[in-house]
DOKOLDO-283212 format. One record per residue: residue in three letters; x, y, z of N, C-alpha, C in turn. Coordinates in steps of 0.2 Angstrom, whole numbers, plus 5000, padded with zeros to 4 digits. Atoms other than C-alpha are relative to their C-alpha. Layout:
N
alaXYZXYZXYZ/...
This chain:
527
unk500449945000500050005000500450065000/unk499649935000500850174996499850045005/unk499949994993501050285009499550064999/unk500249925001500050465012500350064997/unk499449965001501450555010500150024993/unk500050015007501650514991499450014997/unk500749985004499750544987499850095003/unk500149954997499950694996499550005006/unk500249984994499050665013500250025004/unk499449954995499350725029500349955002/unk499650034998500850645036499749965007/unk500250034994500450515050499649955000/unk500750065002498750445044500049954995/unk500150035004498450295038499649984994/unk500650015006497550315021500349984995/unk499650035010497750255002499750054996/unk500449965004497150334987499149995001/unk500550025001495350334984499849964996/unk499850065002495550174978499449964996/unk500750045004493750094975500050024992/unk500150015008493750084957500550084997/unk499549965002494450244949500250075003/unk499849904995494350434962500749994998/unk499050014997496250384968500350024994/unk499649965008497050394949499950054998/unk500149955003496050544948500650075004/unk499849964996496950624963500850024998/unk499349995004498950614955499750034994/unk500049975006498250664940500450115001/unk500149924999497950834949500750045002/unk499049965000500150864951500250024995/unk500049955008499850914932499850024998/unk500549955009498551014926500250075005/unk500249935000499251164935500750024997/unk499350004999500951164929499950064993/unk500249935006501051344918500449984993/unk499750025006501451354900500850065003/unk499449974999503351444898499750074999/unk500249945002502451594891499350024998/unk500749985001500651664890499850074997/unk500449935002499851814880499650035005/unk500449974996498851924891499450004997/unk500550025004497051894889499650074996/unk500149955002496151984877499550014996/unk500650005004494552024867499449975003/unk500750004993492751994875499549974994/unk500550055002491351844871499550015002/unk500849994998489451864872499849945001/unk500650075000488251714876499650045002/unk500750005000486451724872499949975005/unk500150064994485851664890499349995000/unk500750005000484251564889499550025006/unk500350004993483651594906499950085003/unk499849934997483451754918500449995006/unk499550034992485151734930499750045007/unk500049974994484751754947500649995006/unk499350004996485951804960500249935007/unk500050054995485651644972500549954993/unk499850055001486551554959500950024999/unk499450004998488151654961500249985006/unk499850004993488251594979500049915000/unk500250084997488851384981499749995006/unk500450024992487951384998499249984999/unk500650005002486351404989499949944996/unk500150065006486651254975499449985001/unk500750034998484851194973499949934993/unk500050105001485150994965499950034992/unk499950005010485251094946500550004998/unk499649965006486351124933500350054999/unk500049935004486151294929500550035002/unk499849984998487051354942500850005000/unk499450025003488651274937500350044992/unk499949975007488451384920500650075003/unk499849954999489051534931500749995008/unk499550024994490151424946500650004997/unk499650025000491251384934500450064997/unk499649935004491951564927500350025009/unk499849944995491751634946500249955005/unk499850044993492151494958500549974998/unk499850075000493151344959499949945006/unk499950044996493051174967500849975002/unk499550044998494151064977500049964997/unk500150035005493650944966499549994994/unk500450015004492750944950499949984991/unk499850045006492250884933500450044996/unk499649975006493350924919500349954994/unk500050065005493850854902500549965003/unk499850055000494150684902500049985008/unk499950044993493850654922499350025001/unk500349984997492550654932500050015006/unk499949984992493250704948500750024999/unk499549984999494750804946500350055003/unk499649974996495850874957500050094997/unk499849955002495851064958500150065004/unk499849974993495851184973500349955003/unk499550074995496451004981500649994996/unk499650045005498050954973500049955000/unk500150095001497850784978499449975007/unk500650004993496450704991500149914999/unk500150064996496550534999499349965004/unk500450044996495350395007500349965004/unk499750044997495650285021499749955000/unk500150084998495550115024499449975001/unk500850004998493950105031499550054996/unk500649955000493050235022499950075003/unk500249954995492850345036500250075001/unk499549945001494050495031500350014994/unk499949985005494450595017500550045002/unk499649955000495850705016500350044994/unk499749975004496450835007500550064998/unk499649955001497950955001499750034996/unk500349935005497551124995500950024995/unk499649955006498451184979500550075003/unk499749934997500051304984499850054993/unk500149945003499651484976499349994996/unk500749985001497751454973500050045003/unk500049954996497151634977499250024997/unk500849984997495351704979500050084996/unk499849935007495151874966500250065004/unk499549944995495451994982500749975000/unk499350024996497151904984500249945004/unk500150054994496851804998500149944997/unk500050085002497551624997499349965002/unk500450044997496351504998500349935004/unk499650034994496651415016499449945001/unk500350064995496051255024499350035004/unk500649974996494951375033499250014998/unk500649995006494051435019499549924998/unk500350055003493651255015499749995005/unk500550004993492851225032499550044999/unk500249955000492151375032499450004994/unk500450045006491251335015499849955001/unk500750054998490451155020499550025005/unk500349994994489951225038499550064997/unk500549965005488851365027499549994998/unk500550025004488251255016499250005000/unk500850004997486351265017499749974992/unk500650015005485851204998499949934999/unk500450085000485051014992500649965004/unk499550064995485750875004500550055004/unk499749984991486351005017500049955006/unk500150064993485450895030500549935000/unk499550044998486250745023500849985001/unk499149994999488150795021499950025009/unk499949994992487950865040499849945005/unk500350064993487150705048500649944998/unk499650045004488450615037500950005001/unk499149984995490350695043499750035006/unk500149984997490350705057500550065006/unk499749974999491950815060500450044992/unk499549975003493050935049500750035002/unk499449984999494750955054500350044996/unk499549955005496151085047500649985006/unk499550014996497751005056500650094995/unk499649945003498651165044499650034994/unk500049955006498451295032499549964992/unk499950035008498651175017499549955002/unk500450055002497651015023499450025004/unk500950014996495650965027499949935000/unk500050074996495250805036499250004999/unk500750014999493250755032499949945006/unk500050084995493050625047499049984999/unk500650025001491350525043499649965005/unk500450064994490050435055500049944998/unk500150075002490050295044500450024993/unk499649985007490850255027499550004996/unk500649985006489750325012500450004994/unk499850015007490550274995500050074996/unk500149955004489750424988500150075003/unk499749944999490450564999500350064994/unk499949945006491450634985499750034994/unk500549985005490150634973499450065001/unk500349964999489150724984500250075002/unk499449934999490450844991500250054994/unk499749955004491150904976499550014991/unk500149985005489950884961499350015000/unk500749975000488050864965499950055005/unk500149965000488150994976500550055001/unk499649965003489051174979500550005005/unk499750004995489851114997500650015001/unk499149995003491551094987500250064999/unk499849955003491551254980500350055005/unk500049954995492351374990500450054999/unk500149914999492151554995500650025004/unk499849984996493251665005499850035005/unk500349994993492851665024500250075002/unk500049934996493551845029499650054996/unk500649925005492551945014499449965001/unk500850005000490951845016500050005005/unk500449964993490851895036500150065000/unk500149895001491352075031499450004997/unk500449985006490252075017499249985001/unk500750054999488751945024499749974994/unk500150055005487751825013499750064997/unk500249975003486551975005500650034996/unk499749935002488152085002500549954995/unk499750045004489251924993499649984995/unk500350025005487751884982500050074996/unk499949955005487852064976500850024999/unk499650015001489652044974500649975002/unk499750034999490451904973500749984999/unk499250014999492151844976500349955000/unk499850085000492851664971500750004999/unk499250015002494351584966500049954992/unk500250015007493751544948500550034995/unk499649985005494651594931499750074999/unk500449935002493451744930499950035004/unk500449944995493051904942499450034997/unk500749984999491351964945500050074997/unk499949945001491152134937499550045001/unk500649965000489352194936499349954998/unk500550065000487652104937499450055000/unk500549965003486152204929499449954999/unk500450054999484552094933499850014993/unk500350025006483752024918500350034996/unk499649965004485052114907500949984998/unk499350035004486752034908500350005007/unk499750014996487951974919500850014995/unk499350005004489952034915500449985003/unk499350024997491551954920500550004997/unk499349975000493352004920500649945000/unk499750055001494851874916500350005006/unk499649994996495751834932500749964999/unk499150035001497851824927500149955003/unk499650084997498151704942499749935002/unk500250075000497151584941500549934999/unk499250055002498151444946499949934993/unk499850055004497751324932500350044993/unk499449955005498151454918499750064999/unk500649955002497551624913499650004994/unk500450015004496251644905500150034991/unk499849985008496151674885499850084998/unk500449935001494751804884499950065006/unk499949944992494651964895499650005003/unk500749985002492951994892499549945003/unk500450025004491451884895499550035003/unk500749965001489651944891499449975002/unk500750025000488151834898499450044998/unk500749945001486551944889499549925000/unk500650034998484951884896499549994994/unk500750015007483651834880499549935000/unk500350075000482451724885499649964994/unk500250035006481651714868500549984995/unk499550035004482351584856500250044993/unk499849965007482051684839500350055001/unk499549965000482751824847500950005003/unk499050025002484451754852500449954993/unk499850005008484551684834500350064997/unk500149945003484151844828500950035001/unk499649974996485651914840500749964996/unk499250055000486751764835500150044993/unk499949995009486451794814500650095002/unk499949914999486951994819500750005003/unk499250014998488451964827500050045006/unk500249964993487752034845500249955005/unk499850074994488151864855500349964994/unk499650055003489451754850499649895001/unk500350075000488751594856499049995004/unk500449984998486751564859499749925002/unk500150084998486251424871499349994997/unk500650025000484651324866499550034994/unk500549995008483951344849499449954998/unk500550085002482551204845499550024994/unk500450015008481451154830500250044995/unk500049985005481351254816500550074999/unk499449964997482451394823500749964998/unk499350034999483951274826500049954991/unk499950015007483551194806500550074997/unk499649955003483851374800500750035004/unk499249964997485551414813500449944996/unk499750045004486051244804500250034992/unk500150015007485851294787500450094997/unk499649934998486751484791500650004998/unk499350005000488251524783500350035007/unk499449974996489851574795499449995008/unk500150014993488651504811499949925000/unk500150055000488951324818499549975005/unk500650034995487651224826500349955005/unk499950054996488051124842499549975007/unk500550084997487150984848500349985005/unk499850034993487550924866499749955005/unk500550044997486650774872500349985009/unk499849984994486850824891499649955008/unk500350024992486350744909499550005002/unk500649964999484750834908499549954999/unk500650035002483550714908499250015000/unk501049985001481550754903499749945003/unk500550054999480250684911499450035001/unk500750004995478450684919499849995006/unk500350024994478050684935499550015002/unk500750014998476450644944500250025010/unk500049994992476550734963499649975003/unk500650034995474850674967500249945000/unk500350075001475050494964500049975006/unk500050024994475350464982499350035003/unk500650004998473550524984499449984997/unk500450045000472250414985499350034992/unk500549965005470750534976500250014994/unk499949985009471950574961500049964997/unk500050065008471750474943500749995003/unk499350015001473750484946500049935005/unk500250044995473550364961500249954995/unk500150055008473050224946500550014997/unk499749995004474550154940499950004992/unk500250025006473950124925499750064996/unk500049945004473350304922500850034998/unk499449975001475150354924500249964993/unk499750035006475650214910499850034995/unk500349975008474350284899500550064997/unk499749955000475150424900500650014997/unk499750015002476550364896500249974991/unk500250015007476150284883499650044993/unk500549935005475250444874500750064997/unk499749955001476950524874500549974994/unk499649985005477850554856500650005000/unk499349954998479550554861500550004993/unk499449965005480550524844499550044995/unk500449945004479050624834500450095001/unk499949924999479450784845500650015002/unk499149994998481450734848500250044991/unk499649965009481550764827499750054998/unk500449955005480250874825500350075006/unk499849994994481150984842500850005000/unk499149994998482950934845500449964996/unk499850025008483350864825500049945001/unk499950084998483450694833500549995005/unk499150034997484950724843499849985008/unk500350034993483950684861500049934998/unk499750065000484350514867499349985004/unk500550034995482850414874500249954999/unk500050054993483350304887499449955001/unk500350044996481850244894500150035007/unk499849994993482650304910499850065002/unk500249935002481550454917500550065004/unk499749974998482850514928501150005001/unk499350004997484650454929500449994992/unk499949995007485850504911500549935000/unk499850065004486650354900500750005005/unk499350014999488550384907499850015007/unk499749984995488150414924500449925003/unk499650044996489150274936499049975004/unk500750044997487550134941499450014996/unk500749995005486450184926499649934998/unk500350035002485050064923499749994993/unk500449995006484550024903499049985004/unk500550045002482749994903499749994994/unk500450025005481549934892499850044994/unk500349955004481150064875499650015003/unk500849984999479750154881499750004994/unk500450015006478250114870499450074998/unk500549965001477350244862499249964996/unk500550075001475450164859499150055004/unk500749974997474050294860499649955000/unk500650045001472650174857499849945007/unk499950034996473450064872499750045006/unk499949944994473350234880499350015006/unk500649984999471650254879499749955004/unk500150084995471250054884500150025007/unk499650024992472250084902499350055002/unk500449974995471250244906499249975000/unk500750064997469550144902499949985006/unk499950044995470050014912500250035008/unk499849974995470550124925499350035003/unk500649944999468650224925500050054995/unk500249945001469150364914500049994994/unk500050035005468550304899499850094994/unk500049965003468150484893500750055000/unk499449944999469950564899499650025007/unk500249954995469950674914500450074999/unk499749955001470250854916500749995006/unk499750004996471950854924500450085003/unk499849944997472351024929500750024996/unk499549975003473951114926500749964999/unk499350075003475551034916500550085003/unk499549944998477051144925500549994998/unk499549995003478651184916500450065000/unk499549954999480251274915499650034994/unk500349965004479751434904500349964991/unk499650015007481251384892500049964998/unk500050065002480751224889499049974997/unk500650015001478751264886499949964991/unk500150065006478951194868500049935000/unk500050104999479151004873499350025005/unk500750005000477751054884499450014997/unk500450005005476551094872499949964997/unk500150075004476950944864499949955003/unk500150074994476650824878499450015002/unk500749994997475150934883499449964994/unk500650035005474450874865500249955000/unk499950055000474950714866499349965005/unk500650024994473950684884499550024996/unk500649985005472450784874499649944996/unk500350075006472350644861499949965004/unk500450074997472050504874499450045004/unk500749984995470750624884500350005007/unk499749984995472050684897500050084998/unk500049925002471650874898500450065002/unk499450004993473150974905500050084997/unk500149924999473451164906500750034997/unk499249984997475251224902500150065004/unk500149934994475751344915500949995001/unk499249974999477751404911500150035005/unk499749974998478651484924500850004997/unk499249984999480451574924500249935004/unk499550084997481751434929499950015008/unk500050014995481951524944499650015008/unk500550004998480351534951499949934998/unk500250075000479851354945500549955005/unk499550064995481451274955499750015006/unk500449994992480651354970499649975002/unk500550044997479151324970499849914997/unk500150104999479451124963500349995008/unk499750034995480651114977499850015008/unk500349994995479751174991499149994998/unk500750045000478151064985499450014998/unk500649965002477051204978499649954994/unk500250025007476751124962499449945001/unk500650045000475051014960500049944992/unk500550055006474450874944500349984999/unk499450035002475850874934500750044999/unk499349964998477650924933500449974993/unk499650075004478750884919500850055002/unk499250014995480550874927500650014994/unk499450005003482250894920500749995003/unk499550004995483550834932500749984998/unk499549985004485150894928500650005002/unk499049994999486550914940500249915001/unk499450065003488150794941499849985008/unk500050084996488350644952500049924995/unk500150075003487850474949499449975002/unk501150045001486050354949500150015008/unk500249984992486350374969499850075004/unk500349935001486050554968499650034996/unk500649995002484850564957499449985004/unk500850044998483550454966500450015006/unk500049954995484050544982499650065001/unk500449925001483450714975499449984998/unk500750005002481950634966499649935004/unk500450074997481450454974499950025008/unk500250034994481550444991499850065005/unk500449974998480850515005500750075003/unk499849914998481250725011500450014993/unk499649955003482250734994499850054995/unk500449955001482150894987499650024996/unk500650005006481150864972499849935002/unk500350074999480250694980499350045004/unk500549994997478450734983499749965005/unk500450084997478050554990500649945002/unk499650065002479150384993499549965001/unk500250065000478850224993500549965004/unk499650024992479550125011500449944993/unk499950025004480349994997500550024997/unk499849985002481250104990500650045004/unk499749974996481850205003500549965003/unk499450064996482650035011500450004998/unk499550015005483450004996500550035000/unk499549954999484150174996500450005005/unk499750014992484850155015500749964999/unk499950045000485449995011500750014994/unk499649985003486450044996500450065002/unk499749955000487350195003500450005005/unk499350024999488450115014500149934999/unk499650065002488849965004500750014997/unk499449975007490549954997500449954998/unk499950045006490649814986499750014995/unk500149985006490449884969499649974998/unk500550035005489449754961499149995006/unk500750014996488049714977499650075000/unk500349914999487849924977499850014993/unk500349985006487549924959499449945000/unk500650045001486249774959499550065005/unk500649984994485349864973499750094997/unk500349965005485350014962499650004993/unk500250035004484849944948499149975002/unk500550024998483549874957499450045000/unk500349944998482850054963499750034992/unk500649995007482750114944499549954999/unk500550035001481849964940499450005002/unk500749994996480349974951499850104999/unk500549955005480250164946500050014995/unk500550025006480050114928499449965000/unk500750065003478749974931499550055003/unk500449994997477850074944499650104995/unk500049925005477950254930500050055006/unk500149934994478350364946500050064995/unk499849945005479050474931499849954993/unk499950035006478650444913500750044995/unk499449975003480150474905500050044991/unk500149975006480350584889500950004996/unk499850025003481850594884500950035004/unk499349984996483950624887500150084995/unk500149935005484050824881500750014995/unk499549965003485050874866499950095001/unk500049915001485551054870500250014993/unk499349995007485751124854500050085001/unk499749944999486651284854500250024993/unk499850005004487351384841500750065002/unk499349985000489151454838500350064993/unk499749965005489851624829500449974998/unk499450015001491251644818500750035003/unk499549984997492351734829500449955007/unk499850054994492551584841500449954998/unk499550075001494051464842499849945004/unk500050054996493851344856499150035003/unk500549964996491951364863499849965005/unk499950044993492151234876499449955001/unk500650055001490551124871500349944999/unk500050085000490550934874500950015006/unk499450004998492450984884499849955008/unk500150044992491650914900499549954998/unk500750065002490450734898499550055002/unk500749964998488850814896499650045003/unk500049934998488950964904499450044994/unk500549975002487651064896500650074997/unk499649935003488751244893500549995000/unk499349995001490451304889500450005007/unk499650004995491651254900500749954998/unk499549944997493251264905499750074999/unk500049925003493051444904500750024996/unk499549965001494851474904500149944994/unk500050035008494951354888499850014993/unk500349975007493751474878500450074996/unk499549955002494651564865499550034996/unk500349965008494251694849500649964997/unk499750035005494751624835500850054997/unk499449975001496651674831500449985004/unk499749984993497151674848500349925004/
């Protein structure tokens, strides 16, 4: 067994790499990706994105991470992890320079990168890293805090996770489904307090914070020392455009360089554009349907069988080609993406109005029911509208009711939402963090569990032989496809489109990752 010393532990402790299968190879890797070139240009010229959404400032702050994606579009310019995804890893060393497991499980440790510094200056210390878990407050706060049960800082450079039991999946949770890893600096955000750091925030990311105009744009500033390299561009421009034909419009014009999220007939014409490329992303993002009510007796949703009909009314390669050109991936699986670690195949889902119609019969509703409102992100109301007419065709009558993204996380996640839901769960981890957030009981998108489920869950999360933990997850997807908790739609292609002033735009650079990232890897073309 090699020693600590050589993987970079703290000297004294008995620990190995993180050895179960592959973390530990990830942790040496991290002795080389900070090593500078011999000579660097100073960054220069300034990149626009079309941003689908309206940014809100809870998503510059890791402490608020709420179990999405999105938020990740803007952590990764202005913060950094101790550990997170990057091309070719899934757990790569980055404020940590290298991180260790012990023997048992029950302890993690980690060296911080010398000359990692925070955009005021400030090193980022051991402190800081404390300091950022002990805060943390967004998805799976309760479970990481009933979970370590101590955080040490024997010195400056190392952090010591000590655990009540051993959980396989700590680093998955730590550093990539939620924002605990990311970390802030402790003496400006008690000068500053949490409302004063969301309006001006301070990380250790490749970019500094420069100005945040709500609903209008958000600017950031190249930060030279960032320790992995500096950055290419000086400049970046997030402009706020929630309509799709007007960030086309913006991209054709040469107003934004890159314009997330173009679908149907839109993303045909950005394909068929001279001097503009189209990028397709088949990302993490998983679409579904979900039924809140079905743990209630009164509702049709109750009746699995309405849920199948349901299922089986929905269109998914019809409105993938006629929507997202074909490039969405139907799985079958409503919640967990093809790569993640423990993914479940199921069975094609069967498209089969006619089936559809039979179930709800058989169920009583042989003429349909009114089912109230079908709720959805604003940005994604086109897939709604086509699901809402689907349900229509078999005599499921549904409402669409879009919110903004970041009013709809809210109120799905704090339980507002009623009939129907259709979901898209998108941040990183693996199937044991997915069905954490959506299956089992208090998770933050789980309106219901099922005791069966929840066991399974328990039971797999401190096992730590690889193959009995995957049967036992494996098992958990299976039973929510038989039972349609979620009907699945499909695995999302983001498609995006790309000026001609851009070299590198950082699309597909991280496994499907939805946005551009690295940041510090996007160039203009030339440079």
């Amino acid at each position: 067994m090699e020693s600590a010393r050589r993987h970079g532990g703290i000297p004294g402790r008995d620990t190995t790499r993180i050895g179960r299968r592959d973390v530990l190879a990830l942790g040496a890797l991290g002795l080389t990706l900070g090593v500078p070139a011999l000579a660097r240009a100073a960054p220069t010229g300034q990149l626009t994105w079309g941003i689908h959404v309206s940014l809100a400032p809870t998503w510059f702050e890791p402490a608020e991470a709420s179990g999405i994606i999105t938020p990740f579009m803007v952590f990764y310019a202005l913060h950094d992890g101790m550990v997170k995804p990057m091309p070719g890893k899934v757990l790569a060393p980055s404020l940590a320079e290298s991180f260790a497991a012990s023997e048992d499980g029950r302890s993690y440790e980690f060296v911080l990168r010398d000359g990692a510094k925070f955009h005021n200056g400030e090193p980022v210390t051991a402190d800081d890293v404390k300091f950022s878990f002990e805060r943390y407050r967004g998805t799976a706060h309760e479970l990481l805090k009933q979970r370590v049960a101590a955080v040490e800082t024997p010195d400056p450079q190392h952090v010591r996770f000590q655990l009540k039991e051993a959980w396989p999946d700590f680093l998955t949770f730590y550093s990539t489904m939620t924002g605990a890893g990311w970390i802030v600096p402790r003496k400006y955000v008690e000068k500053v307090g949490d409302e004063g750091f969301k309006k001006a925030p301070v990380g250790a990311g490749p970019y500094k914070f420069v100005s945040f105009d709500p609903g209008v744009e958000l600017v950031f500033e190249a930060f030279e020392q960032y320790w992995r390299k500096p950055p290419s561009v000086k400049r970046l421009v997030f402009k706020v455009i929630p309509d799709e034909a007007t960030r086309l419009a913006a991209l054709k014009r040469g107003e934004v360089d890159i314009a997330y999220s173009i679908r149907g007939e839109l993303a045909e014409d950005l394909r068929q554009t001279p001097g503009l490329t189209l990028k397709p992303a088949v990302v993490q993002g998983v679409f579904c349907v979900y039924f809140p009510d079905q743990w209630d007796p009164k509702s049709p949703w109750h009746d699995e069988r309405v849920r199948k009909a349901a299922s089986m009314a929905i269109d998914r390669q019809g409105t993938n080609d006629a929507l997202t050109l074909g490039y969405s991936l139907v799985t079958g699986n409503a919640i967990v993406p093809d790569h993640y670690e423990f993914f479940w195949q199921p069975p094609a889902p069967v498209y089969d109005p006619d089936k559809a119609r039979q179930l709800l019969a058989e169920a009583g509703y042989k003429n349909g029911f009114d089912a109230g409102d079908y709720h959805c992100d604003s940005s994604y109301a086109n897939i709604g509208e086509a699901i809402v007419d689907n349900f229509a065709a078999i005599g499921i009558r549904t409402r669409l009711r879009p919110l903004e993204r970041a009013a709809y996380i809210k109120e799905y996640s704090e339980k507002k939402l009623k009939n129907v839901i259709q979901a898209g769960p998108g941040a990183f981890g693996n199937a044991a963090t997915r069905i954490e957030s959506n299956l089992v009981k208090d998770g933050v998108f789980s309106y219901g569990s099922y005791p069966d489920i929840d066991d399974l869950y328990r039971q797999q999360a401190v096992e730590l032989d690889h193959q009995k933990r995957e049967a036992i997850l494996h098992k958990i997807q299976q039973i929510m496809t038989e039972r349609v908790i979620y009907a699945p739609i499909w695995q999302l292609a983001f498609i995006n489109g790309v000026g001609s002033r851009v070299g590198q735009s950082g699309f597909g650079q991280i496994a499907r990752f939805p946005y551009t990232a690295p940041y510090e890897d996007i160039t203009l073309k030339g440079t």
